[in-house]
Each structure stands twice: as structure tokens, then as C-alpha cells.
VMD Tcl script that draws the C-alpha trace (Angstrom):
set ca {
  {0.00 0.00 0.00}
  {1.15 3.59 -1.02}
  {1.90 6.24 2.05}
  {1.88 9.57 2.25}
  {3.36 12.04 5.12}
  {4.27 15.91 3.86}
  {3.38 18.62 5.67}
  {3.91 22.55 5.21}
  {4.00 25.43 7.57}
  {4.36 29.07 7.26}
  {5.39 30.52 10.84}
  {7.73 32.29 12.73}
  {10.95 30.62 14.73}
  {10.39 31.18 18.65}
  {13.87 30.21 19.63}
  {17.51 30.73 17.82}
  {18.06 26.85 16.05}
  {21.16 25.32 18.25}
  {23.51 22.98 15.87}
  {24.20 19.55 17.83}
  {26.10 16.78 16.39}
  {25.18 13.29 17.03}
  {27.64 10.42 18.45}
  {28.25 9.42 14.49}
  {28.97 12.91 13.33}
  {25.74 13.98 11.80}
  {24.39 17.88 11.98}
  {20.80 17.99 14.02}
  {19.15 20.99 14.23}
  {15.79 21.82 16.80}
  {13.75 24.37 16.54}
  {10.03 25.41 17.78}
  {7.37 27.26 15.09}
  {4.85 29.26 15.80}
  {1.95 29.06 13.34}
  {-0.39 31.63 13.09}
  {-4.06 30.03 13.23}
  {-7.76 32.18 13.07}
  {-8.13 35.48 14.38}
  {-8.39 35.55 18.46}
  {-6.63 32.05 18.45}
  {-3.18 31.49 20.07}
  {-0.58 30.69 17.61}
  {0.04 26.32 17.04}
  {3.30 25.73 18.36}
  {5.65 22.48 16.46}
  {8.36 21.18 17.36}
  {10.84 20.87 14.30}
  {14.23 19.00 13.80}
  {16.49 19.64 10.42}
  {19.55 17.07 9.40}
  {22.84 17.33 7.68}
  {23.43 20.43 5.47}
  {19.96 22.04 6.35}
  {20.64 21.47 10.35}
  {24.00 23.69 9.26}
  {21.95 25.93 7.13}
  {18.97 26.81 9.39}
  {21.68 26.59 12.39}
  {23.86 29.47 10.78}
  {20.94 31.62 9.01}
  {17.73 31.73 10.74}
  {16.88 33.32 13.57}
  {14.26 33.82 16.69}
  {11.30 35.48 15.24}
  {12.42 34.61 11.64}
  {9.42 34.27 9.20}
  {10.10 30.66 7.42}
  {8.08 27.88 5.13}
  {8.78 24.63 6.55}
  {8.00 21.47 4.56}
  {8.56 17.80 5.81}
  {6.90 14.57 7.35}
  {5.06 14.38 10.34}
  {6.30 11.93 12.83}
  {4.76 10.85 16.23}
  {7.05 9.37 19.24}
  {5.65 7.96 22.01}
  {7.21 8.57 25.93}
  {6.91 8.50 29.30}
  {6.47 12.00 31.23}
  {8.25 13.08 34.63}
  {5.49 11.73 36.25}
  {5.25 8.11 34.25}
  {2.41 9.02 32.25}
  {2.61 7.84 29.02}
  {2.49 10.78 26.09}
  {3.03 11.17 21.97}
  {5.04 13.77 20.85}
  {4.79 15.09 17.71}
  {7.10 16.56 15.25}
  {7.83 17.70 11.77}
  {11.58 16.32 10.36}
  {11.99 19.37 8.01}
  {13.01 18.68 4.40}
  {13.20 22.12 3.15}
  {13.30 25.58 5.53}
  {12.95 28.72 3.30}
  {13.73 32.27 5.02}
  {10.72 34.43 3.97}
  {11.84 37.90 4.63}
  {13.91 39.92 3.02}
  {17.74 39.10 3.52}
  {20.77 40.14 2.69}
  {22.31 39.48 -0.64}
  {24.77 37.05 0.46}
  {21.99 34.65 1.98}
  {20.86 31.70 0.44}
  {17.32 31.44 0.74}
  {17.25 27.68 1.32}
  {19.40 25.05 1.16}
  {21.06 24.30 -2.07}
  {20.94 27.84 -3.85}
  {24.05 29.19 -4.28}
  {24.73 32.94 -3.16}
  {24.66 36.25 -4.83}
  {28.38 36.66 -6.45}
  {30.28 39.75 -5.30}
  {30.06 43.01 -6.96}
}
mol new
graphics top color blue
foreach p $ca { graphics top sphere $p radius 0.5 }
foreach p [lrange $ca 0 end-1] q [lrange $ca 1 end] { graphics top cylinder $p $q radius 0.2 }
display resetview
């Protein structure tokens, strides 16, 4: 049977990303989003994690309160709280991060385009 997990989010970073590196040497990335939802609603807040060479871009580029598109797949991890109840969090492994606002020249806006030559 065929499967399908892609999700896409417009929203605004609430933290500055912090670059980790894992025991075998790979780039890991965590950030939270706020997403704006209706009028007189409080924003929906996600939990995202980037890998390898867009952990290093979002890492060195984006920024808390940074207005991004976020595309990836939703995946659900169950746990056990401070308390031992048991709990599901939920997260978005990011395949693309785009910076929406305006940048400098010199800024890629997502991984894999190359930047603005000098003048």
C-alpha cells in the first residue's frame, strides 16, 4: 500500500536553532514554530528537527522570530512523562526551511541555492 506524510507550515521561529552533532557525526538541528491560526486564536506551536546540510543551514541563518516555510513529514514518538504518564510527541523532520523575509544578498534562501556573487 502507497503512504503519504508531507506537511507545510508558514510561521515564525520562537527560539535561535542550536547545531548539535550526534555520536556518528551527523548535523541535528531543533527548533520550535509558531503558526499563526484564526483570528483571536493562540498561535500552534511544532516542534521541528532539520539534518545534515539544512541542520548547518537553518543553524547558521535563521533566527528567533524569523518568518520561514517549513516542509517535511510528520512523525509521532511515544514517551513516558516526569510523572510516568505515558504521552506522543509530535514533530515535523523538516526537508526544506525557506527564510521568507527579506535578507541580505549574500543569503541563500534555502538550502542548495548558491549565493549572490560579489560586486
Amino acid at each position: 500500500m502507497a503512504t503519504f506524510n508531507q506537511c507545510q507550515f508558514i510561521g515564525r521561529l520562537g527560539k535561535d536553532p542550536e547545531l548539535q552533532v550526534t555520536s556518528n557525526g551527523k548535523p541535528v538541528t531543533k527548533f520550535s514554530l509558531a503558526v499563526d491560526q484564526a483570528k483571536d486564536q493562540p498561535p500552534m506551536w511544532l516542534n521541528v528537527t532539520t539534518w545534515d546540510k539544512l541542520a548547518e543551514f537553518v543553524e547558521q541563518y535563521a533566527h528567533k522570530g524569523a518568518l520561514v516555510f517549513v516542509q517535511g513529514r510528520l512523525v509521532q514518538r511515544p514517551y513516558t512523562d516526569k510523572k510516568q504518564v505515558d504521552r506522543i510527541a509530535v514533530e515535523i523532520i523538516a526537508t526544506i526551511v525557506q527564510l521568507l523575509e527579506k535578507r541580505q544578498e549574500d543569503i541563500p534562501a534555502e538550502v542548495g541555492e548558491e549565493p549572490a556573487p560579489d560586486k
